[in-house]
Structure formats: C-alpha cells, structure tokens
C-alpha positions as a printed NumPy array, in Angstrom:
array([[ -2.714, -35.629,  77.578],
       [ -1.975, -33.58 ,  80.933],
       [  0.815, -31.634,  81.515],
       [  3.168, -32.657,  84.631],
       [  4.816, -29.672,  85.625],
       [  7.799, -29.673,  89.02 ],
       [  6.679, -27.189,  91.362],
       [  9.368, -27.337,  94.313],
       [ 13.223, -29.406,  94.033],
       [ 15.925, -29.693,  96.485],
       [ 19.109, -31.348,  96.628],
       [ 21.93 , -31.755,  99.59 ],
       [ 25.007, -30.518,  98.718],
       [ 27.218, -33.133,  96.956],
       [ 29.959, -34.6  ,  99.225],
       [ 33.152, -36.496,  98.289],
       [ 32.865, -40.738,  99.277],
       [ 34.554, -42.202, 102.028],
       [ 35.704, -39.149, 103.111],
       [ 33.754, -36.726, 102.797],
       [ 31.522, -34.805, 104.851],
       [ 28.332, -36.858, 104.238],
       [ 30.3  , -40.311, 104.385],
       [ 29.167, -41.348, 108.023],
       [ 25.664, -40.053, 107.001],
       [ 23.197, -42.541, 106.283],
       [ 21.675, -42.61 , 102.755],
       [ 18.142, -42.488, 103.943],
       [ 18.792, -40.092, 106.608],
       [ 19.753, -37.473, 104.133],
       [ 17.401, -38.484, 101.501],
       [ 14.329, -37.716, 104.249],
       [ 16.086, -34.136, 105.014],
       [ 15.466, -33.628, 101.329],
       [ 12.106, -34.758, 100.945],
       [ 10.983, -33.054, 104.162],
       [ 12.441, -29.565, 102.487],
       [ 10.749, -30.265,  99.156],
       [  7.761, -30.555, 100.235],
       [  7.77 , -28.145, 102.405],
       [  8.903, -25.516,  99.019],
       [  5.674, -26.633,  97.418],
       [  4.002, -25.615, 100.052],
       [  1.574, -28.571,  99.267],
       [ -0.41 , -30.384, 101.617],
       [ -2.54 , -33.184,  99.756],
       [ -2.244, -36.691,  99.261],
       [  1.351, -38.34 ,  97.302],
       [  0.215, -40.81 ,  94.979],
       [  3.615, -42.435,  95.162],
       [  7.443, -41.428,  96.039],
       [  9.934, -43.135,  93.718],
       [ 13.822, -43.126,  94.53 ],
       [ 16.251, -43.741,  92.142],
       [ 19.427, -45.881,  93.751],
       [ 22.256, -47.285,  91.4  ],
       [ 23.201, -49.445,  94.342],
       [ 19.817, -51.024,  96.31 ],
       [ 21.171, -52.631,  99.   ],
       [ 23.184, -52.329, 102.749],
       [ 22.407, -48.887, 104.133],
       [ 20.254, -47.972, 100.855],
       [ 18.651, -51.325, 100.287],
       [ 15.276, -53.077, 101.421],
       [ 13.195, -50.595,  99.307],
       [ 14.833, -47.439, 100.608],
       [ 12.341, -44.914,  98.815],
       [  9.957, -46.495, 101.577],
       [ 12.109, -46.169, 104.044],
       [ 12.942, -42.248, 103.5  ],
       [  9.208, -42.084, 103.091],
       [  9.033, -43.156, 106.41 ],
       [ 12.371, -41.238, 108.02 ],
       [ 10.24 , -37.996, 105.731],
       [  6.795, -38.283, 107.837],
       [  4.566, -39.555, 104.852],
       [  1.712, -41.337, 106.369],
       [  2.598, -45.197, 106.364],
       [ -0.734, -45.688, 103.327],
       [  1.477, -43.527, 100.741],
       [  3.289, -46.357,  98.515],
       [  7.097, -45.722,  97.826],
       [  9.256, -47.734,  94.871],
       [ 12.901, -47.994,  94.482],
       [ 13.844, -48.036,  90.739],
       [ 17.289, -48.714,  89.105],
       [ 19.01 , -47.722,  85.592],
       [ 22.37 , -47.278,  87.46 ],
       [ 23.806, -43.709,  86.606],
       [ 20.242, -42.593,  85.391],
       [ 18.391, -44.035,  88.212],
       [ 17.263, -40.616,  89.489],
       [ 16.217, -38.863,  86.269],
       [ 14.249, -42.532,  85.601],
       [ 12.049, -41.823,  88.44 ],
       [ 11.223, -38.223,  87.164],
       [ 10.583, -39.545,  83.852],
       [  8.199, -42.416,  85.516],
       [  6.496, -39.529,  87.811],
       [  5.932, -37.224,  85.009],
       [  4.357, -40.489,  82.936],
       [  1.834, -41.362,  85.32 ],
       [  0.825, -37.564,  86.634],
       [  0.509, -37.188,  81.987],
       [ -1.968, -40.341,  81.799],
       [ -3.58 , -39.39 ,  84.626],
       [ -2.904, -42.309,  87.106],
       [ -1.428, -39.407,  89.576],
       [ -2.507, -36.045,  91.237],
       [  1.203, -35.638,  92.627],
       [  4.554, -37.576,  92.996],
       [  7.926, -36.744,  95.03 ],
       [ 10.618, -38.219,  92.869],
       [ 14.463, -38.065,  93.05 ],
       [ 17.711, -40.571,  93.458],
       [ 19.559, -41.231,  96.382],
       [ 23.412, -42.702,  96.799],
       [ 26.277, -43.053,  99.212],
       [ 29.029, -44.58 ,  97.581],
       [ 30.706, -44.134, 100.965],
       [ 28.695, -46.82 , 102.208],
       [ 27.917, -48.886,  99.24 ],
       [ 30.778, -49.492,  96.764],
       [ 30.065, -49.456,  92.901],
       [ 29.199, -52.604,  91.791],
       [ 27.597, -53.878,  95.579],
       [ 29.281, -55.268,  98.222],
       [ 29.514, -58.711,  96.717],
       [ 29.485, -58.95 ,  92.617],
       [ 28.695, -62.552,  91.542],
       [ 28.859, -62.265,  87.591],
       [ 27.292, -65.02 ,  85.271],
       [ 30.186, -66.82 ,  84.072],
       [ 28.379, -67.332,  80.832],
       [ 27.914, -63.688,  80.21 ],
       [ 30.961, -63.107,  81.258],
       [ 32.634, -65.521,  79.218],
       [ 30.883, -64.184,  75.712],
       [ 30.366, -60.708,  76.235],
       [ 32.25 , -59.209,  78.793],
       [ 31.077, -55.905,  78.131],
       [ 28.332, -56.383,  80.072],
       [ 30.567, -56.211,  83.392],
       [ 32.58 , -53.036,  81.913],
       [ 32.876, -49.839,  84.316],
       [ 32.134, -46.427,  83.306],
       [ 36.118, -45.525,  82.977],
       [ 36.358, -48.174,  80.265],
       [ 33.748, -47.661,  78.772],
       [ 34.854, -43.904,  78.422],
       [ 38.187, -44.937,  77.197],
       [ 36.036, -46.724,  74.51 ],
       [ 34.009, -43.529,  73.246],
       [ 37.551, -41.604,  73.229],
       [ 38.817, -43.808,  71.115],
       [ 35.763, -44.33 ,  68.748],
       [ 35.269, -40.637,  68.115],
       [ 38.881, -39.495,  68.688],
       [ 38.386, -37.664,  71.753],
       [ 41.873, -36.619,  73.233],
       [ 44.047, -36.373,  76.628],
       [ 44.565, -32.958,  76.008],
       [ 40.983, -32.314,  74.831],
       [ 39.266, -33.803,  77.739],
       [ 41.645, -31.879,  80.195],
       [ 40.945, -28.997,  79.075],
       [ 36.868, -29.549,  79.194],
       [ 37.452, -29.847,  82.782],
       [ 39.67 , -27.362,  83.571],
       [ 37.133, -25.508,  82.178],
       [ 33.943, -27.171,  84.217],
       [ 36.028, -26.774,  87.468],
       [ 36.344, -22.748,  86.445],
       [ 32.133, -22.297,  85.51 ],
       [ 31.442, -24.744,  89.29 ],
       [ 33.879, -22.996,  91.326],
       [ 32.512, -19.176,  89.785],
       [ 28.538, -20.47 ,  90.376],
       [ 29.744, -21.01 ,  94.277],
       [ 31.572, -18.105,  94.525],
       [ 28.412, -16.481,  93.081],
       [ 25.892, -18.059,  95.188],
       [ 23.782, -19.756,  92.598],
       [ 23.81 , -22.872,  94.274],
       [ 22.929, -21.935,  97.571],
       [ 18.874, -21.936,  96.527],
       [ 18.358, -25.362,  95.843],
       [ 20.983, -26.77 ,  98.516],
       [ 19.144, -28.015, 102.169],
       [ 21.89 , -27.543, 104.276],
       [ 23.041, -31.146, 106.286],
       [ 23.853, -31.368, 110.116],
       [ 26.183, -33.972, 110.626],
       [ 27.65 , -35.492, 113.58 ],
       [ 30.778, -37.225, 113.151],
       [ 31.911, -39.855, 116.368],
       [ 35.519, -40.726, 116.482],
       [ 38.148, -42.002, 118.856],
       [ 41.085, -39.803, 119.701],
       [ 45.163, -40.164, 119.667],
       [ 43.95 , -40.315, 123.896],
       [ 41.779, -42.967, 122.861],
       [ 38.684, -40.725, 124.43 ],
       [ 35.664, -41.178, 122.185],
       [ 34.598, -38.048, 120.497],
       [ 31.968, -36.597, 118.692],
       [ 31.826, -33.541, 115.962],
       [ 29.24 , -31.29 , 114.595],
       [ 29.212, -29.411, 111.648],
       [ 26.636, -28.341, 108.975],
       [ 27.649, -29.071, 105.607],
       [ 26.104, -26.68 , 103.341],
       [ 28.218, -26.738,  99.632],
       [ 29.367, -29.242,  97.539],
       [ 33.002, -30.624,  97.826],
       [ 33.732, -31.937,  94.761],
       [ 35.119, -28.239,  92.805],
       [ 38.767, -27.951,  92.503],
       [ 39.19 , -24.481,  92.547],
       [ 42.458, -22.831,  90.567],
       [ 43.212, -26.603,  88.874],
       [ 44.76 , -26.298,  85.44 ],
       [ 45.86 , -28.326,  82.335],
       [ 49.491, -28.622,  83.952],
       [ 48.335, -30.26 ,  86.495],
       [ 46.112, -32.318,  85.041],
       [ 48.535, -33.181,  82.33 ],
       [ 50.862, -34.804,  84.827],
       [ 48.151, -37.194,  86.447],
       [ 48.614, -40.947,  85.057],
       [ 45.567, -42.774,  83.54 ],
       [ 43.614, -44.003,  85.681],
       [ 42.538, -47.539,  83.822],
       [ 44.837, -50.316,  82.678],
       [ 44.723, -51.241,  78.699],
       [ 44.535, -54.659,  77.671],
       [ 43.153, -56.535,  74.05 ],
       [ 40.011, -59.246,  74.763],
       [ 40.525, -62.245,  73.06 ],
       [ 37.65 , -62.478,  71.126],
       [ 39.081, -59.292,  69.174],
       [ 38.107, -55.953,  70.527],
       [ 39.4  , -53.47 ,  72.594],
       [ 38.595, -53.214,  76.278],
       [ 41.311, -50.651,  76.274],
       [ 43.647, -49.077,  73.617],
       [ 47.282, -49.27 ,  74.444],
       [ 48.51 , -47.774,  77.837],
       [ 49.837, -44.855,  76.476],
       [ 46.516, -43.905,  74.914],
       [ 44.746, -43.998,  77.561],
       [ 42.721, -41.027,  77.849],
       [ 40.426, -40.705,  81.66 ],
       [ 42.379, -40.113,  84.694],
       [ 41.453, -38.863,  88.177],
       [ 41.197, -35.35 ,  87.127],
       [ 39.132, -35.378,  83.753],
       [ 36.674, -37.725,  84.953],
       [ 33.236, -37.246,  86.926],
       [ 34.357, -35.378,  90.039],
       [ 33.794, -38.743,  92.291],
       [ 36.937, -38.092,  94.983],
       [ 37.893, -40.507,  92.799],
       [ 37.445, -41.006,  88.971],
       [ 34.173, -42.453,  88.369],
       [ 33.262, -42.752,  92.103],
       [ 30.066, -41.728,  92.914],
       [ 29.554, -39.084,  95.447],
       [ 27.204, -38.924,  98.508],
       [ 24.442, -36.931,  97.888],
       [ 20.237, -37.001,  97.151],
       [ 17.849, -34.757,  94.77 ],
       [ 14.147, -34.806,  94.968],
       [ 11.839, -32.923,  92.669],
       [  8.178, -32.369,  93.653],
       [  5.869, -33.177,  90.523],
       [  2.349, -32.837,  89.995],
       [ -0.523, -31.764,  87.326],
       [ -1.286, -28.747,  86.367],
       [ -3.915, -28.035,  88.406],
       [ -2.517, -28.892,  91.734],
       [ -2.42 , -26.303,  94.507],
       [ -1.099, -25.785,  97.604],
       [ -3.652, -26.84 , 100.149],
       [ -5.577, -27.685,  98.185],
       [ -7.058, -28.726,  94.35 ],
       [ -7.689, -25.594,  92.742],
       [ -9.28 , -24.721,  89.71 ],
       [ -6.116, -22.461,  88.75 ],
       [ -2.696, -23.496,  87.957],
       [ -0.017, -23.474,  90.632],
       [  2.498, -22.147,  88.944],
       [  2.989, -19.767,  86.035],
       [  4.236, -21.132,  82.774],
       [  8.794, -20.938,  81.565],
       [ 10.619, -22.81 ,  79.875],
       [ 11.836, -25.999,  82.018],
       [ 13.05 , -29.574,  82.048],
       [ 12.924, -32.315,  79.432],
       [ 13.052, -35.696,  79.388],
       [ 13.061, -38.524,  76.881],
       [ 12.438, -42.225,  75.681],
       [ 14.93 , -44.802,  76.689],
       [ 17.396, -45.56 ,  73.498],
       [ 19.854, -48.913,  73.713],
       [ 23.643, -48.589,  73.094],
       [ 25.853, -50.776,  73.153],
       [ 27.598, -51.573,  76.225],
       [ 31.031, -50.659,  75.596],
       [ 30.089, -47.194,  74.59 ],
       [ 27.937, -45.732,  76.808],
       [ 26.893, -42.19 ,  77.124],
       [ 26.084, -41.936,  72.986],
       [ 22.343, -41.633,  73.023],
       [ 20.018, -40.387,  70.873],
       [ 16.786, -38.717,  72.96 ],
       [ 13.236, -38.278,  72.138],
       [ 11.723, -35.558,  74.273],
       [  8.454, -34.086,  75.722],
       [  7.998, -30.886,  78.066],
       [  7.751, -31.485,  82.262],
       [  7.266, -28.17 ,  82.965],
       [  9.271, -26.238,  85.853],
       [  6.69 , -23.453,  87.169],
       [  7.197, -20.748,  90.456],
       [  4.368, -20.858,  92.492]])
C-alpha cells in the first residue's frame, strides 16, 4: 500500500459565534483564504484529484456543496471535483481520513482536505430541525446534544464538577501560554474582515480589521470562577427509564468547562485544510524523490459505533498519514 503523507496545513484563527470577529464572514469566503494559503505552503503546482470539506451543518451560507464552492472562491480550475462530507463534530478529520484512503489505494496523486463551519451563520442543529416522530418517540437519544450527552459520560464514569473545572482551568493556562509564546502564529492565515454597521447617527459604517489569533482563550480564569457558573443543561428522567440527565444538582458541564464555543458546546467560526498527497509528489512537478523528509506525524483510525447517549468513548484503530517538511 502507498503511504499518504500532509505536506502543507493551514487554519484561520478560531473566532467566537455570533459575535465574534469572523461572524459576518462568510463560511466559504474564509474557507478559500485557507485553501489558497495551503496550497500555496506546498508549493505544489499539479493537478487535485479532489477537495473534500468537512461541514457539520451543509446548508444556508455553507450549503449547496460548499467544498465546490470554496474550490471555486480558491481558483481551482472548474474540472477539479469537490465533495462535502458530514460526521457532525468529526466532519473535518473524516475528510482527511477519506483523502489519505484514496491517495493509500492509489485512486489519488493529491487531495486538499479540511472542515469548514460558522455557527454564526448556521445554528447547531440547521435552521429548521424536523425530527422523525417515530425516532423520536422510541429512542430519543438520537436527537440528544453534545452537553447531554456529556452529562451522560460524567455520570457513567464518575467524572466530577470539580474535576472537569479544573481540566480546563488547566487547558485555558497551556492555550493562553502557546499564544503568548507564538506557537500558533505558523499555521494561522491571518483574516481581513470588513465589518458594515449603522451608527447611534444612523450613518452607515464600515470597519476593517485583520483578525490574526484565536478568541476563544480565557486568559487568568480559575476554579473560583468557574465554580460559581450554574450548569448549563436542565436534568430530567425519560419515561422509558433512563437518564437524559441526572438530577439538577449533579449536573456537571457548564459554560466554562465545556468546548470553548462563546457558548458551551457552540461551535466556533473557523476552517482547517491540510494538503495531502503520495509520497512521491513534488512541487512542480512528479519527482522521482520524496517531497518531504520522514517524522513522526498524524494518525487516524477506523470508524467505531457508540451509543448515542455517550458519545466521545471510542475505541480507535490506527495507521500512519505521515506529516513531512518539504
């Protein structure tokens, strides 16, 4: 079997929804910026077999294909095919996964794949949710948000408040030092944005910034603030016997211990786009020499099913994408 190896990646910087810095931004807009750049840090020049875009929420601003779209907003010649694939939080790392498949049996030279969301624009769960009332009637799961489904794992393997505070406290500390240290800068393509606005003179305005780091750190946070931050899901028993929530008081995920989503659980504006392709890919052209020289990089894995009202307990079985430096 080949070996798939990412030679370039880039990623916006992350921004809070509604209202953050990227929330007026288009998703495809942003998502072209970023394939544009990575590209451009392969320093490749061939043919793309395919660009797949991983979107949690296809539709409005991000729907009608949008990986074809970017493709488009990007510069791709209109003959290179585009897909938009969705496993909801893991829609992005699915596309690398299906890149790195096809470049392995050999049914690709060279693939741009990433994910793409604005929550700003699209709300979780769409615009319009239209649940089967059969499904919903016997297994109600299936509908279940990521906040109650985390209550759900707390409870199962007796994760606590205090112990889930303090993991973030702690994540807040190692995101805000890595800024403060400049490690993210490298793989962040800077965003110009131009916000337009009506004043308290009722003049119309406009504003331009570049945004250029993510949003979502809360630097100097700590466990006593945390602590005094209510849950943020209500508790309630299903009828057919199990627990959507545990009692009120139990309730363990609030806006502070959660994904950092300017919300809990909200996901933020952003887009990440690897460059993959074979070993033997070069820039310009199709050498006889690899591109890249040979570290240890990413992973990914087969698909394993859980049930629904415990996600985020998987089991993975892995084989080696490399990540190579030209």
């Amino acid at each position: 079997m080949r070996e798939a190896v990412i030679v370039a990646g880039a990623r916006t910087p992350v921004g809070k929804a509604k209202k953050g810095s990227l929330a007026t931004v288009r998703p495809d807009d942003f998502g072209a910026l970023v394939v544009r750049e990575a590209m451009n840090r392969a320093g490749y020049d061939g043919p793309i077999d395919d660009l797949i875009m991983g979107c949690a929420m296809p539709e409005a601003e991000q729907g009608m294909n949008i990986a074809r779209n970017i493709g488009a907003l990007a510069g791709l010649p209109d003959t290179t095919p585009a897909v938009t694939i969705n496993r909801f939080c893991s829609s992005g790392l699915q596309s690398i996964a299906y890149a790195a498949e096809r470049i392995m049996v050999g049914s690709a030279e060279a693939i741009i794949a990433g994910g793409v969301e604005s929550m700003s624009m699209v709300p979780m769960m769409g615009n319009v949710l239209r649940p089967n009332a059969k499904l919903a009637e016997t297994a109600p799961q299936y509908y279940m948000s990521m906040g109650h489904t985390a209550e759900q794992v707390a409870t199962q393997y007796g994760v606590s408040r205090a112990d889930q505070d303090a993991f973030a406290v702690r994540s807040h500390e190692k995101a805000a030092a890595a800024i403060e240290k400049g490690h993210f800068v490298e793989e962040i393509v800077p965003v110009e944005v131009t916000k337009r606005f009506v004043d308290e003179n009722n003049k119309y305005q406009e504003k331009s910034f570049m945004f250029e780091m993510d949003e979502g750190v809360r630097h100097g946070t700590t466990v006593q603030t945390l602590d005094k931050l209510r849950a943020a899901f209500f508790c309630t028993r299903h009828r057919n016997g199990w627990e959507l929530f545990p009692n009120i008081r139990r309730c363990r995920r609030t806006f502070g211990n959660g994904p950092r989503k300017s919300g809990i659980f909200r996901i933020e504006t952003d887009c990440e786009i690897p460059f993959l392709c074979n070993r033997r890919c070069t820039a310009g052209s199709h050498g006889d020499r690899p591109s890249c020289r040979d570290s240890k990089g990413f992973e990914t894995g087969r698909t394993i099913h859980r049930r629904y009202r415990c996600m985020g307990i998987k089991r993975s079985i892995r084989f080696p994408i490399t990540w190579c430096n030209p």
